[in-house]
C-alpha positions in Angstrom: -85.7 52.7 -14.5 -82.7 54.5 -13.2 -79.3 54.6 -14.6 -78.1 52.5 -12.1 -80.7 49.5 -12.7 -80.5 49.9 -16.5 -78.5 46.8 -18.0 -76.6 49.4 -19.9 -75.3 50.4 -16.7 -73.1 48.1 -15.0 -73.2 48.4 -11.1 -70.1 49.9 -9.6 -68.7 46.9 -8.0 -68.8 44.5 -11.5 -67.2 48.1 -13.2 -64.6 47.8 -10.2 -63.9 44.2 -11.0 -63.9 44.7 -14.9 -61.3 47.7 -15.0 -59.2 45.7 -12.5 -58.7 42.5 -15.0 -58.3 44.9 -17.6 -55.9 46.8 -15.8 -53.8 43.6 -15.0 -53.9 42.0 -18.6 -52.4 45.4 -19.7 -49.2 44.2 -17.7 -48.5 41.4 -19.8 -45.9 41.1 -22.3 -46.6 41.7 -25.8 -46.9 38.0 -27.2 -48.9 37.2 -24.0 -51.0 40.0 -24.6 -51.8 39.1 -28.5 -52.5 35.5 -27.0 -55.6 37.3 -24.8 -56.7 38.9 -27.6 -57.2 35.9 -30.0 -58.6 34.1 -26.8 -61.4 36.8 -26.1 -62.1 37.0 -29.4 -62.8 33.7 -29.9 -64.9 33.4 -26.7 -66.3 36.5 -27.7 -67.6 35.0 -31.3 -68.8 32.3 -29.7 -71.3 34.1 -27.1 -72.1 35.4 -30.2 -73.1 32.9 -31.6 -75.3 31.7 -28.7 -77.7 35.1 -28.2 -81.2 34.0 -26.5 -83.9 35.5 -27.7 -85.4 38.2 -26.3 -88.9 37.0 -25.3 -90.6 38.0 -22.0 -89.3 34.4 -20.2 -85.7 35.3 -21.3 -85.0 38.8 -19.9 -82.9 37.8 -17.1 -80.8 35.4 -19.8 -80.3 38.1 -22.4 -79.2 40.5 -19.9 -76.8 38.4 -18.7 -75.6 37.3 -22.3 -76.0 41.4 -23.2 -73.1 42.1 -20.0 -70.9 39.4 -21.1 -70.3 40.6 -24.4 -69.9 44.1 -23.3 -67.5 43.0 -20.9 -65.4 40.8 -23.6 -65.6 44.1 -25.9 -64.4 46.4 -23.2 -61.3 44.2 -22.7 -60.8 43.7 -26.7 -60.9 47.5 -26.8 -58.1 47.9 -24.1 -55.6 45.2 -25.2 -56.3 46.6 -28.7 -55.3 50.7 -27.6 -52.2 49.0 -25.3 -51.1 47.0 -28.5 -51.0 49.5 -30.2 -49.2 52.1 -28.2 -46.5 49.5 -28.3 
């Protein structure tokens, strides 16, 4: 499996798309910005709470589950580095 098809790896349009969001949630103003924080951090907890297992017939599940929470900790990360240059 190549980098490219490995789950780790996102492809480069969904990269694109992430680093675009991120990009314009940066813009908002401080209290709005602490708002999306608590907000993906409470969707993120509960994605966490609803992992699928990682038997054979759930694959395609997990990996989608697996990208969503990478996605939701990639944004936590940014608003977390813009909050605090602030």
């Amino acid at each position: 499996m190549s980098n490219y098809e490995n789950l780790f790896y996102p492809s480069a349009s969904e990269s694109l798309e992430n680093k675009h969001h991120i990009e314009e949630l940066i813009t908002l103003d401080t209290p709005a910005l602490q708002r999306k924080y608590v907000e993906y951090q409470m969707y993120l907890d509960e994605l966490r709470k609803r992992e699928p297992s990682r038997k054979q017939n759930n694959k395609t599940e997990y990996r989608i589950w697996l990208k969503r929470t990478h996605d939701y900790l990639d944004i936590l990360n940014a608003i977390a580095r813009e909050l605090e240059l602030r």
